[in-house]
C-alpha positions as CSV (number, residue, x, y, z in Angstrom):
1,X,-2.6,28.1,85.0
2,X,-0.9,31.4,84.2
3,X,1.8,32.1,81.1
4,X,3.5,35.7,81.6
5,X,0.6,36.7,84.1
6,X,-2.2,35.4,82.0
7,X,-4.3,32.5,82.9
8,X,-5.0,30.1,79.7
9,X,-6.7,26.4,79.3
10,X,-4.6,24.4,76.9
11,X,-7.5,24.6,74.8
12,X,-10.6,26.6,74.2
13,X,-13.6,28.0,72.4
14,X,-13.3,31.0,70.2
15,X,-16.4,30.8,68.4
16,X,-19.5,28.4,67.4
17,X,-17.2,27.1,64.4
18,X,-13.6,26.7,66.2
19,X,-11.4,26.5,69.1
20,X,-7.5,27.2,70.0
21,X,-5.2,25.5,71.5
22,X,-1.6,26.1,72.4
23,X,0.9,24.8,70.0
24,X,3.3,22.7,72.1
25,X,5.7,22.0,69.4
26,X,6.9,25.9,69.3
27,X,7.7,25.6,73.4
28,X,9.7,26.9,75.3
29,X,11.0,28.8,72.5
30,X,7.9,30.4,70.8
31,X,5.0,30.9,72.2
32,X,1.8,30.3,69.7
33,X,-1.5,29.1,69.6
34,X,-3.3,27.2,66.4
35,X,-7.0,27.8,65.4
36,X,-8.7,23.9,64.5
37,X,-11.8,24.4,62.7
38,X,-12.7,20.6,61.6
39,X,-12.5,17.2,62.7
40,X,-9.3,16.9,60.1
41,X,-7.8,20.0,61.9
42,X,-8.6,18.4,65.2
43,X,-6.7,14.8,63.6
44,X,-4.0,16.7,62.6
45,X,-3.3,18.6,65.9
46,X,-3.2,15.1,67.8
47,X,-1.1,13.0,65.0
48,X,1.6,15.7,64.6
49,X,1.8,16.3,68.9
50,X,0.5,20.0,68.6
51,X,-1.3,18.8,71.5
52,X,-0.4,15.7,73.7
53,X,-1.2,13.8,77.0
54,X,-3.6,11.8,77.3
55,X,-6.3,14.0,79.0
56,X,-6.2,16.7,76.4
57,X,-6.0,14.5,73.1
58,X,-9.3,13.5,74.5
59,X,-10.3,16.9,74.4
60,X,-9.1,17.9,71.1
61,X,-11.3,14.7,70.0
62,X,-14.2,15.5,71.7
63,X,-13.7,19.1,70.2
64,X,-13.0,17.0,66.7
65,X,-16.3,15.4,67.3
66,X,-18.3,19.2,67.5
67,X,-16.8,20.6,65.1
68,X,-17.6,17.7,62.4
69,X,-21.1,18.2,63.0
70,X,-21.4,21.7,63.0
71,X,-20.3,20.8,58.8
72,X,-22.8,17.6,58.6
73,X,-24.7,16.0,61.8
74,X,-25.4,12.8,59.5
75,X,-25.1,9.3,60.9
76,X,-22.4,8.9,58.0
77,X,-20.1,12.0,59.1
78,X,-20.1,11.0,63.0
79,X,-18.8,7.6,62.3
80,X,-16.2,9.3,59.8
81,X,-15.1,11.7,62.1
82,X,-15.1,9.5,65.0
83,X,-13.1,7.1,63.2
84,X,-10.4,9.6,61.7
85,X,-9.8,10.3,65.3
86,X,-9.2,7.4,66.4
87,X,-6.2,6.4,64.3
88,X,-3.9,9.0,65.5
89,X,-2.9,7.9,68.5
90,X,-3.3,4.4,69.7
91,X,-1.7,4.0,73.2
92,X,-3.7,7.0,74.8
93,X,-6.8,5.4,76.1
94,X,-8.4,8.7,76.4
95,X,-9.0,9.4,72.9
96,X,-10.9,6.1,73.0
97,X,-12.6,7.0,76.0
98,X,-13.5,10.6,74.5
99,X,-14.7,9.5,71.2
100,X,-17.2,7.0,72.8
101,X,-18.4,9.2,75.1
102,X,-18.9,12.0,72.3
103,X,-20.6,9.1,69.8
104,X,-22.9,8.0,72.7
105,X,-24.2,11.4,73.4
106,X,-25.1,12.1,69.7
107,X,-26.7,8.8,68.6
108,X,-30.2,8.5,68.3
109,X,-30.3,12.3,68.7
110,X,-32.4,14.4,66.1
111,X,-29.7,15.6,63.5
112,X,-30.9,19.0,63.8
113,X,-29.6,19.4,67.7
114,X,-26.1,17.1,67.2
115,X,-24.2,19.9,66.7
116,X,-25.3,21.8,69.7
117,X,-25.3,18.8,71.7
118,X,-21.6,18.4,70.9
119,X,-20.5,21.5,71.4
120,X,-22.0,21.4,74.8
121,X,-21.1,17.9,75.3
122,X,-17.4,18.7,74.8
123,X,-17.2,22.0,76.8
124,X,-18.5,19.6,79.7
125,X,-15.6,17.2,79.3
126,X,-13.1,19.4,79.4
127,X,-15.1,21.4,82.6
128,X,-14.6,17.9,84.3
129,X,-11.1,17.6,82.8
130,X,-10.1,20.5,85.2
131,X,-12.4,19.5,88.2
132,X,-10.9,16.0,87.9
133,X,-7.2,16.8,87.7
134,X,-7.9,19.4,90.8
135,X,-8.8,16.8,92.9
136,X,-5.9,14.2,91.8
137,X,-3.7,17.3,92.6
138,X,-5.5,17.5,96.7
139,X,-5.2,14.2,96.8
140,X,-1.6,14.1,95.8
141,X,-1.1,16.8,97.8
142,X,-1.4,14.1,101.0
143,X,1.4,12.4,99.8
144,X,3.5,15.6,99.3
145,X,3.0,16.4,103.0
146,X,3.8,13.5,104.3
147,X,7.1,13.2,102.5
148,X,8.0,16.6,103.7
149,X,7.2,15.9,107.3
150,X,9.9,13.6,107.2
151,X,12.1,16.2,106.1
152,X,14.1,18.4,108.3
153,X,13.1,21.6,108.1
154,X,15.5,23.6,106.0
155,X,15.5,20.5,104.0
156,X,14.0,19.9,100.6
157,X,11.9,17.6,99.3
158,X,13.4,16.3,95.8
159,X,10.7,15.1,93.3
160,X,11.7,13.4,90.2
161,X,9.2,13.0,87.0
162,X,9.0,12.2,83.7
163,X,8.1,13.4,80.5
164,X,5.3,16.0,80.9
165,X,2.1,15.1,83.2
166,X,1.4,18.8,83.8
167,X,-1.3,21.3,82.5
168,X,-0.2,21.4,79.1
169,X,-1.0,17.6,79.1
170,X,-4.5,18.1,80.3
171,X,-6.7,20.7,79.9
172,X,-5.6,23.0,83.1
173,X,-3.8,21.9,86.4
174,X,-1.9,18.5,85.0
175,X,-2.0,15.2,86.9
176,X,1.4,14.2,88.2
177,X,2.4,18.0,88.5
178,X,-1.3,18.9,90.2
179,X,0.3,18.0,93.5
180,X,3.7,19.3,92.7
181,X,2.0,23.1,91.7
182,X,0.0,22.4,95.3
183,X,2.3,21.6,97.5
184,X,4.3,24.8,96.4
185,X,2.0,27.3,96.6
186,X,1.4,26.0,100.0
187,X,5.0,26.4,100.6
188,X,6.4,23.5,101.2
189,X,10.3,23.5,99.8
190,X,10.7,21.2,97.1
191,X,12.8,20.5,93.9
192,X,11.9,18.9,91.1
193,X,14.8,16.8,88.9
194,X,13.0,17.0,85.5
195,X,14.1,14.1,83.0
196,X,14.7,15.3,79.6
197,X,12.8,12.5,77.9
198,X,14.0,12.3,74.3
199,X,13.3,11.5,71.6
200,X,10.6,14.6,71.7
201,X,12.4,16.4,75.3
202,X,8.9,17.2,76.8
203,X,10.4,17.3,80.3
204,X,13.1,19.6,78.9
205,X,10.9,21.7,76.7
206,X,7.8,21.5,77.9
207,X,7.7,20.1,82.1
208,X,10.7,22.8,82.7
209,X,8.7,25.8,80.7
210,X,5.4,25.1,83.0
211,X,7.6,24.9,86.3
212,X,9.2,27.8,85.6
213,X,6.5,30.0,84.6
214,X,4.6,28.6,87.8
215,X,7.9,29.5,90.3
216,X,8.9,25.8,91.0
217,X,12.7,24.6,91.5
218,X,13.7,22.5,89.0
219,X,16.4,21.2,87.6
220,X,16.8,19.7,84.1
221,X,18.6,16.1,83.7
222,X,19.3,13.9,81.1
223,X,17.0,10.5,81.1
224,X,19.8,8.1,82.4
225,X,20.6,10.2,85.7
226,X,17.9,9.4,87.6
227,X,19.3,6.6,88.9
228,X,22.1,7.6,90.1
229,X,20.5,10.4,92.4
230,X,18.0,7.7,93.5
231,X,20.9,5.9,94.4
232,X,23.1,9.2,96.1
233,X,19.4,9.9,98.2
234,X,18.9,12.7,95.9
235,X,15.3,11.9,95.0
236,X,12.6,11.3,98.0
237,X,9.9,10.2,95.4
238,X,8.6,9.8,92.1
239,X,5.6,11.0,90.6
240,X,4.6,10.1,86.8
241,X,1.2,10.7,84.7
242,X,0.2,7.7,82.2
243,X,-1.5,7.2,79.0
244,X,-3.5,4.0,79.7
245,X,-3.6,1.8,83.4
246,X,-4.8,-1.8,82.6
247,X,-7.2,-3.8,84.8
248,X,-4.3,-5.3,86.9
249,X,-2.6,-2.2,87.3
250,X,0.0,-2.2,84.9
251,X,1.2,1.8,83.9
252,X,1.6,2.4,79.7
253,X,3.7,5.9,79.7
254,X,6.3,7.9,77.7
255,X,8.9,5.5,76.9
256,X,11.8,5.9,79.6
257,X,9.1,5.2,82.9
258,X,9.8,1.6,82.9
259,X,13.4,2.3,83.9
260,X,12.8,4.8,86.5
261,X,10.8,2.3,88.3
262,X,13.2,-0.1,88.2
263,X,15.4,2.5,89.9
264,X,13.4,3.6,92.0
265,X,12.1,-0.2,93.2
266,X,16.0,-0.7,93.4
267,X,16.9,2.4,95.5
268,X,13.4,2.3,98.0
269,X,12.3,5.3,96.2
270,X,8.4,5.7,96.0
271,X,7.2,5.6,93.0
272,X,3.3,7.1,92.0
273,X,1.4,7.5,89.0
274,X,-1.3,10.0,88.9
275,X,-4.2,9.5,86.3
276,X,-8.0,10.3,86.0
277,X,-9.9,7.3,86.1
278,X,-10.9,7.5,82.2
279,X,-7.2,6.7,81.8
280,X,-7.8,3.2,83.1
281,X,-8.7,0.3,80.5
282,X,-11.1,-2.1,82.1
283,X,-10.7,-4.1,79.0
284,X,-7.1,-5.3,79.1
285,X,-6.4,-7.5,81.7
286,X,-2.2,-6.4,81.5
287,X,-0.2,-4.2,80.2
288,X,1.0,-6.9,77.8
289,X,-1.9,-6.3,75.5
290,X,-1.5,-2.7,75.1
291,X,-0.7,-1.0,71.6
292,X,2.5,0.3,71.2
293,X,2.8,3.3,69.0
294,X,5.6,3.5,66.8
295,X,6.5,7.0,66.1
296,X,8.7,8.5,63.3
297,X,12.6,7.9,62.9
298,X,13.1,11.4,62.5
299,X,12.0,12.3,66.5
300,X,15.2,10.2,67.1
301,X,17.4,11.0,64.6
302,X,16.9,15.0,64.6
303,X,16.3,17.6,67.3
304,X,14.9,21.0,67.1
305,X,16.4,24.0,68.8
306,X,17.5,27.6,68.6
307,X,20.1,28.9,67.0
308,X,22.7,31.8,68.4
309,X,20.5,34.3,66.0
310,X,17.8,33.5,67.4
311,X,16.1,31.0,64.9
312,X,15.1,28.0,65.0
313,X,16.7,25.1,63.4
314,X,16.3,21.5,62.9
315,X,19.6,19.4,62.7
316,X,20.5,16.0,62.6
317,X,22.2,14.3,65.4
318,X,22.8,10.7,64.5
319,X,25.3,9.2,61.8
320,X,24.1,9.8,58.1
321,X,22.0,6.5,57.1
322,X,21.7,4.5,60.3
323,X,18.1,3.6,60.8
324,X,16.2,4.1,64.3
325,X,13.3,2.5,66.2
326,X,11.2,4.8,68.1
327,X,8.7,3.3,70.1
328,X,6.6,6.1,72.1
329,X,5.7,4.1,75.5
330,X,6.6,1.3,77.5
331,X,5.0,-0.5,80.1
332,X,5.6,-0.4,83.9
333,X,4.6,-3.6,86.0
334,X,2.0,-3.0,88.4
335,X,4.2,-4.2,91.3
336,X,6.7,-1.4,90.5
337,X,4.3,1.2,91.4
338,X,3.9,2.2,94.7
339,X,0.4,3.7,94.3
340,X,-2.0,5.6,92.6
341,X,-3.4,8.7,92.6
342,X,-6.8,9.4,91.0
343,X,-9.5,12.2,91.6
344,X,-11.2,9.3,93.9
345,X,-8.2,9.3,96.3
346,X,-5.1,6.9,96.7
347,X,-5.1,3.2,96.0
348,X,-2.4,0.6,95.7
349,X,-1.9,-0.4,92.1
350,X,-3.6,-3.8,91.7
351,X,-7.5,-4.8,90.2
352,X,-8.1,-4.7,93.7
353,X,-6.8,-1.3,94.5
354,X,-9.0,0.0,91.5
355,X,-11.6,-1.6,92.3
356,X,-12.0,-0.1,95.7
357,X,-12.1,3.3,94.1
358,X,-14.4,2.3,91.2
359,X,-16.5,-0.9,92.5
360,X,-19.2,0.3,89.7
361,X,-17.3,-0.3,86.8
């Protein structure tokens, strides 16, 4: 995808000993990028949401993975590294997903070729990143279509999404927004209602600053809106990414989804979730099993922005000495979601509907 005329990767290669990636806590206000040179970097980068989305933490820790044995290819630093990884995220089945793939390549390899292998190993992953999140966005485009065909034609087609399932989540082209950034350049008229999502505002900050720079309609809303244009016929679906799908179905994503399904259920709203299949946790057998991450107070309690100068500021929002709970995800039922989209095609979201798409697993 392009920023300002110039096409970038959400992370990349800048020599045999490190790579850049775009710092996503600067946007939309500053645009920067952050050189990780270790494993630690990498660990950092992930815990402190520099980069975030499931598809693209699993690239910073297969990166994570290179980079640690480019400084020792031992048996010793691969498990260290691997492990440091691990811990910074646990909702994000990705980074799981990642990791073992990374660990399974280098095992049982001569140490004097792990640290190519890596490095090739986790170009490759990100290659298919890109290839896979194309083909969720073709196959989402279907859906796009149809919706639209039911639409008059000087009518639009209102999308509504949370949090921020575009490129900036991935490595390029995004899952839920894949089809959005499609179905525009083909030149169907939609209008995307982008939810805010606090505590962090990733639809505000980050959904709205890739829509824009792409040419896409949008408006901004606050998280408890949705409803009510579901209900007023202002929405003619719902497209959201995820961060891990159990076995049955059931959607982990940025905390706020859960309610928009509801919503949506409520109002006859369709209601997708796009995901690359390395998203989906074979292990669990419902979303009643999956790790909650609790995140920091201070996401709740304070909010970044700019100032009238120019500067940015970080100010407190909340009364002085109230405490907050900030869990990052909750789960949506299976039977809330309409369907799926994955880079195999569509499926309804059930072990069933999975297992038609991935009957080798």
């Amino acid at each position: 995808m392009k920023i300002s005329g110039k096409a970038y990767r959400t992370i990349w290669p800048i020599s045999e000993n490190a790579v850049e990636v775009i710092d996503q806590t600067k946007l939309p206000h500053e645009f920067r990028t952050r050189t990780l040179k270790s494993a630690s970097d990498c660990a950092n980068a992930i815990r402190a949401m520099v980069v975030r989305g499931a598809p693209l933490i699993g690239a910073a820790a297969a990166y994570g993975i290179a980079l640690a044995m480019r400084e020792d290819p031992s048996d010793e630093n691969l498990e260290r590294a691997h492990d440091l990884l691990l811990e910074t995220r646990p909702t994000a089945i990705n980074l799981h997903w990642a990791l073992k793939r990374m660990r399974d390549a280098l095992r049982n390899q001569p140490r004097e070729t792990r640290a190519a292998l890596a490095w090739t190993e986790a170009a490759k992953l990100c290659d298919e990143d890109v290839e896979t999140c194309r083909s969720i966005g073709e196959h989402g485009l279907k859906i796009f279509r149809e919706a639209a065909a039911k639409k008059k034609p000087d009518e639009t087609l209102n999308v509504l999404t949370h949090c921020n399932a575009g490129w900036l989540a991935c490595v390029d082209w995004g899952t839920a927004l894949a089809a959005v950034y499609m179905a525009h350049d083909e030149g169907i008229k939609l209008h995307v209602w982008v939810d805010e999502t606090r505590p962090r505002n990733q639809g505000a900050s980050l959904t709205a600053f890739e829509l824009g720079s792409h040419g896409v309609p949008h408006t901004i809303i606050a998280d408890n809106a949705g409803g009510l244009y579901m209900r007023q016929k202002k929405v003619d679906l719902c497209i959201v990414g995820t961060d891990r799908v159990t076995a049955n179905g059931d959607v982990a994503n940025k905390i706020g989804t859960y309610p928009k399904a509801l919503a949506a259920a409520d109002n006859r709203v369709p209601f997708y979730v796009a995901l690359p299949s390395s998203t989906i946790d074979w292990t669990l057998k419902s979303g009643d099993a999956i790790p909650i991450e609790e995140r920091s107070a201070d996401e709740l309690l304070k909010m970044t922005g700019r100032t009238p100068s120019g500067a940015l500021a970080t100010v407190e929002i909340a009364a002085p000495g109230s405490p907050a709970a900030n869990p990052g995800f909750d789960v949506t039922p299976a039977r809330l979601v309409t369907g799926f989209i994955t880079e195999r095609g569509l499926c309804e979201a059930s072990k069933k509907g999975l297992r038609s798409l991935f009957p080798e697993v």
